[in-house]
Structures are given as C-alpha cells and as structure tokens.
DOTORMI-225852 format. One record per residue: x, y, z of N, C-alpha, C in turn; residue in one letter; residue number from 1. Coordinates in pm, 1 decimal, m for minus. Each point is the difference from the previous one (the first is absolute). Layout:
REM DOTORMI-225852
        n.u        n.v        n.w       ca.u       ca.v       ca.w        c.u        c.v        c.w   residuo   num
          X          Y          Z          X          Y          Z          X          Y          Z         a   NUM
...
REM end
This chain:
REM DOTORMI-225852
        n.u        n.v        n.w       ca.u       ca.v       ca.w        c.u        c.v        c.w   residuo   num
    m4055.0    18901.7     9370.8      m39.4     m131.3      m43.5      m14.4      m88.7      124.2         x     1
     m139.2      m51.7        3.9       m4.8     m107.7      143.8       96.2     m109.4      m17.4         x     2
        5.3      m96.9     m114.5      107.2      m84.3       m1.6       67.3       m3.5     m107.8         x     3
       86.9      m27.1      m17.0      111.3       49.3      m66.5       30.1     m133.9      m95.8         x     4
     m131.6      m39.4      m48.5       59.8     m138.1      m64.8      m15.3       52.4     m169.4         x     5
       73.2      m12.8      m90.0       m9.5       22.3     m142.5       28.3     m183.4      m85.4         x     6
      m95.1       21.9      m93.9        0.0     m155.7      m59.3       18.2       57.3     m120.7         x     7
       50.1     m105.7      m68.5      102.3      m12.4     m114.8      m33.1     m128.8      m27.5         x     8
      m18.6       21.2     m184.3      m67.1     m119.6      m56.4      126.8      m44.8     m102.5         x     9
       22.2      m76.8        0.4       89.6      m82.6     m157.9      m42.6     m118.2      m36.8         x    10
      m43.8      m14.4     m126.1      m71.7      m80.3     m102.0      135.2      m84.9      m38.1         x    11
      m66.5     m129.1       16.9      137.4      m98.9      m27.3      m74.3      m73.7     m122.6         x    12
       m2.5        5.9     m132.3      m39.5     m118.1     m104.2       95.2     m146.9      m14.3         x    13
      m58.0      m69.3       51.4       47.7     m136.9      m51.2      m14.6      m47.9     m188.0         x    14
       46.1       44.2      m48.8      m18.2      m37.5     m147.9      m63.6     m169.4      m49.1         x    15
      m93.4       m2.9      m60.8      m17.2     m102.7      m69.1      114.8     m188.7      m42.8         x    16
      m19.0      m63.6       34.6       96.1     m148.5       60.9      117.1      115.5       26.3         x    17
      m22.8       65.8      144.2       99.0       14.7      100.1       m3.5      m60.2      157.9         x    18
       74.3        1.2       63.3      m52.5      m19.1      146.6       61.9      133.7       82.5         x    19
      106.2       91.4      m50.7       89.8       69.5       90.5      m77.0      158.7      m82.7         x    20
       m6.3       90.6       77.9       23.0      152.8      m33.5       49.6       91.8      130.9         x    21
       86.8       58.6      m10.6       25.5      127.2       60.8      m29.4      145.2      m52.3         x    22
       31.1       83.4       82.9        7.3      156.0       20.4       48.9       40.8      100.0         x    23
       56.6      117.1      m69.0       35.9      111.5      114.8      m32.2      103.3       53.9         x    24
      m69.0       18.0      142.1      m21.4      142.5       10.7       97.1      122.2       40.6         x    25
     m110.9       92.2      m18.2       74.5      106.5       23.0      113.9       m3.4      133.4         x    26
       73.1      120.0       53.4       83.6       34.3       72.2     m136.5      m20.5      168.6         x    27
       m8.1     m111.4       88.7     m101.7       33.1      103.5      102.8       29.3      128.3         x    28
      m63.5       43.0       99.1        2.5       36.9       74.7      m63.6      m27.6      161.1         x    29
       34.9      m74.6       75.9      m76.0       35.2      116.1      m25.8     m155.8       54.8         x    30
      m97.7      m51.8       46.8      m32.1     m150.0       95.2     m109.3      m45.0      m78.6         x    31
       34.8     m167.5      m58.1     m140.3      m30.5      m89.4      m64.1     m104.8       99.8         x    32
      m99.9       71.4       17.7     m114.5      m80.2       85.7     m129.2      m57.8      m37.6         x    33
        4.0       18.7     m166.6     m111.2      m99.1      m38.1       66.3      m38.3     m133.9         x    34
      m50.3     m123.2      m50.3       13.0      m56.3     m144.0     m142.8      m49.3      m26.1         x    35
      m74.0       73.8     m101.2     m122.0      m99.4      m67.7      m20.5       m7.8     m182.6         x    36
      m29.5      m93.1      m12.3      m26.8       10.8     m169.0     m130.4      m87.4       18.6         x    37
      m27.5       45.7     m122.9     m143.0      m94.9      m88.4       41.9      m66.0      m87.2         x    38
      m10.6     m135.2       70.7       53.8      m74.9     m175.7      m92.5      m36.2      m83.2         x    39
      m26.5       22.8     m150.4      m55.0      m50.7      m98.2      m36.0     m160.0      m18.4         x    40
      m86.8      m30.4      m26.2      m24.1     m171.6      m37.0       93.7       23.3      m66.9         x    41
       94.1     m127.4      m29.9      128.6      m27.8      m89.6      m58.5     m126.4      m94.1         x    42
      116.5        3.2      m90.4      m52.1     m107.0     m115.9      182.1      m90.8       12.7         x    43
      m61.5     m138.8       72.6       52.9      m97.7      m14.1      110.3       54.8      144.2         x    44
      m29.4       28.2       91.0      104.8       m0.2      181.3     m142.5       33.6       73.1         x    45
       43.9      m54.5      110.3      m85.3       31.5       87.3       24.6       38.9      161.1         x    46
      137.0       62.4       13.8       68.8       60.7      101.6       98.6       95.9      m68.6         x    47
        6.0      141.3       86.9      101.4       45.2      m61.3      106.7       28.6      179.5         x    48
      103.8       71.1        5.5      148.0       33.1       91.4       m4.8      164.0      m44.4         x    49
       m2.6       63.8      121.1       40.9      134.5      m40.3      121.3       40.9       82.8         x    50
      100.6       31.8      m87.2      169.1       35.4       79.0       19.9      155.4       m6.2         x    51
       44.5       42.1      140.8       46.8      161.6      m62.8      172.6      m32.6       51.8         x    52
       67.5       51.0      m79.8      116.6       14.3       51.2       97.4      136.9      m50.9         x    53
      109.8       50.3      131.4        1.6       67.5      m28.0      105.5       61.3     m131.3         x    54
      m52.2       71.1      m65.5      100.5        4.8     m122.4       92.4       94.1      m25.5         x    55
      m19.5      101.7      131.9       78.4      115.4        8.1      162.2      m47.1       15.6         x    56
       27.2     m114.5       84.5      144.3      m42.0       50.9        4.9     m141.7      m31.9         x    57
      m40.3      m96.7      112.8       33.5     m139.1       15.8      m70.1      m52.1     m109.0         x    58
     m116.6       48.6       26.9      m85.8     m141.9      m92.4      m95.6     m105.4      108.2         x    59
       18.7       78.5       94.1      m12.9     m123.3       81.5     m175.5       36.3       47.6         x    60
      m78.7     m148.2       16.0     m106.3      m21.3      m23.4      m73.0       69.5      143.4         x    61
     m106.6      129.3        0.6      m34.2       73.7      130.4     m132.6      m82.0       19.8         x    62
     m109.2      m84.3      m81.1     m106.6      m51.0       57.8      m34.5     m111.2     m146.4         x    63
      m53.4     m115.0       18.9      m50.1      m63.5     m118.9     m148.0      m78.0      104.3         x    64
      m17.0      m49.0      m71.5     m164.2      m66.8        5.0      m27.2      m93.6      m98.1         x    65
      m57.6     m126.8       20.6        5.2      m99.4      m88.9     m154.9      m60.4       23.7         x    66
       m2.6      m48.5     m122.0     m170.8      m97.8      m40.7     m107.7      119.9       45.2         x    67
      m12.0      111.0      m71.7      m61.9       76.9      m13.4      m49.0      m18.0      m70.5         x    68
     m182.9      m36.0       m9.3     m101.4      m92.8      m59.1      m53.1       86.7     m153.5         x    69
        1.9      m23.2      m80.9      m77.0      105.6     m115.6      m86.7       25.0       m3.0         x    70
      m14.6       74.7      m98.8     m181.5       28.6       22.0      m69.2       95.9      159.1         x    71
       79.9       42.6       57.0      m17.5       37.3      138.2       46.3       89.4       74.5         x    72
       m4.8       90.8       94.2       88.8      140.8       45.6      103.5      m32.0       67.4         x    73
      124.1      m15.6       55.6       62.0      m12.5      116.7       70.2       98.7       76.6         x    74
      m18.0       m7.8      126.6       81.0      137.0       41.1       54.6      m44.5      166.3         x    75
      124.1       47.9        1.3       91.9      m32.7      115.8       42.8      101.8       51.9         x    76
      m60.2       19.6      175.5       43.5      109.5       49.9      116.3      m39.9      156.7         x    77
       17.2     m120.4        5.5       44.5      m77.8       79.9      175.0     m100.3      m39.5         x    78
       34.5      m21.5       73.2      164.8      m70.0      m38.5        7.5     m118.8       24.8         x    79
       66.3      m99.0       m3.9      m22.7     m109.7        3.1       37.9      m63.5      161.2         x    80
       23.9      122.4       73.8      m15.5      m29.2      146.6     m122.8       93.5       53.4         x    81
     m118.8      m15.9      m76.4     m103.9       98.1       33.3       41.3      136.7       74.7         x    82
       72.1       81.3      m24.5        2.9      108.2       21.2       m7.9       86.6      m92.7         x    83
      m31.8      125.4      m11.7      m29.0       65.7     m110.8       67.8       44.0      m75.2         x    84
      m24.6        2.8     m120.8      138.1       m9.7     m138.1       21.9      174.6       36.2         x    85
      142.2      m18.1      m16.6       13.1      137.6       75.2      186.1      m17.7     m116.4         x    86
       28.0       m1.3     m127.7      125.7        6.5      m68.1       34.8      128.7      m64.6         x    87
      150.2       m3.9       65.6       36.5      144.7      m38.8       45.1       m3.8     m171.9         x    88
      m60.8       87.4      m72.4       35.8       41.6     m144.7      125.1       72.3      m10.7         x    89
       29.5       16.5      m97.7      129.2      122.2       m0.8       36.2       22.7     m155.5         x    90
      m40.1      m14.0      m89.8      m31.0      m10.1     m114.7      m29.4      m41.1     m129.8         x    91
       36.2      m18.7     m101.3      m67.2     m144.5      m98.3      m49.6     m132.1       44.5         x    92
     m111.2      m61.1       m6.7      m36.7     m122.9       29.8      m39.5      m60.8     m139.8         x    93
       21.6     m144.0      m33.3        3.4      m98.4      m77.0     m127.6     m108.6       80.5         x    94
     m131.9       44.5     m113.8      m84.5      m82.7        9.3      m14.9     m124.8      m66.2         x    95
        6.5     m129.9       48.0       33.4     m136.5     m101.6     m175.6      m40.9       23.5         x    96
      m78.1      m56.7      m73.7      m91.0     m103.1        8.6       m0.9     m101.4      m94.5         x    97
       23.6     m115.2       92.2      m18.6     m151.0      m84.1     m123.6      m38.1        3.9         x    98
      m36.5      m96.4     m114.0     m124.0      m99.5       27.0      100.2     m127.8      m41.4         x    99
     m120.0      m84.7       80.5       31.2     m131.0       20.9       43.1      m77.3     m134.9         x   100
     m124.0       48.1      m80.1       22.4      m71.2     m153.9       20.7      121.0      m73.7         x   101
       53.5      m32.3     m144.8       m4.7       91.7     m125.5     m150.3       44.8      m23.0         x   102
        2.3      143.9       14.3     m130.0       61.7       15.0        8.6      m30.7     m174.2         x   103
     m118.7      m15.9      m48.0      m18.1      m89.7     m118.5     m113.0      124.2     m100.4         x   104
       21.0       12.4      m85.5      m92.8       82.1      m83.7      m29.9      109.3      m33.1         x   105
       34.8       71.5      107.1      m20.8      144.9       43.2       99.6      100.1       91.1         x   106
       36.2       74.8      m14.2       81.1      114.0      113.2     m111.5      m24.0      120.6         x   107
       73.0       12.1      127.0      m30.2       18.5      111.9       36.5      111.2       62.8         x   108
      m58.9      143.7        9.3       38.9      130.9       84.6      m38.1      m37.9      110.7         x   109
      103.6       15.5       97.8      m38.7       m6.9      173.8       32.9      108.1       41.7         x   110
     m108.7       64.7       37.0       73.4      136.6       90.0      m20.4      m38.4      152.3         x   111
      175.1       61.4       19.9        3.6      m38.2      169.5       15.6      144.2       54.1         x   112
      m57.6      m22.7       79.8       27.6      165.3      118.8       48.4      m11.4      161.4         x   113
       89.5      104.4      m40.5       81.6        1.4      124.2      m41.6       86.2       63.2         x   114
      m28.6        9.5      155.8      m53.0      104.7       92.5      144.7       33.9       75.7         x   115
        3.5      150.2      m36.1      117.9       27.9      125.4      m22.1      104.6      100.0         x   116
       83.5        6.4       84.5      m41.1       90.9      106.6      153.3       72.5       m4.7         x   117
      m68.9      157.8       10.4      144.2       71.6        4.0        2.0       38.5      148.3         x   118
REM end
C-alpha cells in the first residue's frame, strides 16, 4: 500500500427540533489527519460544531471545529497551530454535532469522515 491512510465514515442524524446528536465509532486505530463532512442545507440553523472525543477512557475532547457553514463541504487537514492534524486514536471515538438553532422540520444525517493513517 503507497499510503497507508484508511477513512471511516459515521453518519451523525440530528433529529427534527434538535440541536445535539452523537455516535460512536468503531474500535480506531492509528493518527487522524483529516476530518471532512458535507453538510446538508438545514431547516431553521445555519452553522453546525463538529466534536470528536475520546470515548474509550477520559472523554476528553481530541479535535472540534465550529461555524461550519451548511449547505457546504468542510474539511480540516491542519491544527489550530497550522501544523498538520496528526491525533493519536486508540479506540472508541464519540462523534457530537451541534447546530446553532433547532434543526426544525426534518432529520438532519451528517456524515463525517475521518481519515487515518496507520
């Protein structure tokens, strides 16, 4: 294999007048060096927050991202000291996405994908 990156998708639905949904993925493994999703036009928010944290032990939050525009792709391969997202996994992660407002009318599926490198 030239690079050794495997991506992994988890679908987060925001339910109808919700603002919060999680999931959990599987058992991962290895350095996450990309986060991107497509978000759906939403009904009634117009930013959503994507949190991973880890759920294997602490809980404690490994990358989030905020005012992530709807309707639109986003993808982060960089840290918030521009160096390259480079976070070690070690197993269960807890995907949270908020929107700003009560997504209003309809379920919202967001699938987010995680790129890792083993």
């Amino acid at each position: 294999m030239k690079y050794p990156v495997k991506r992994y998708t988890q679908t987060v639905t925001i339910l109808a007048d919700g603002t919060t949904a999680n999931a959990d993925t599987t058992a991962l493994y290895g350095f996450l060096v990309g986060v991107k999703a497509v978000v759906p036009a939403l009904v009634g928010t117009t930013t959503l927050t994507i949190t991973i944290k880890d759920a294997s032990s602490s809980g404690a939050t490994i990358y989030t991202k905020a005012t992530i525009a709807e309707g639109a792709s986003f993808a982060a391969f960089i840290d918030a000291n521009n160096y390259p997202l480079r976070v070690p996994l070690d197993g269960v992660q807890n995907i949270t996405v908020t929107a700003s407002n009560a997504q209003t009318a309809a379920e919202a599926p967001i699938p987010v994908v995680l790129l890792l490198e083993r």
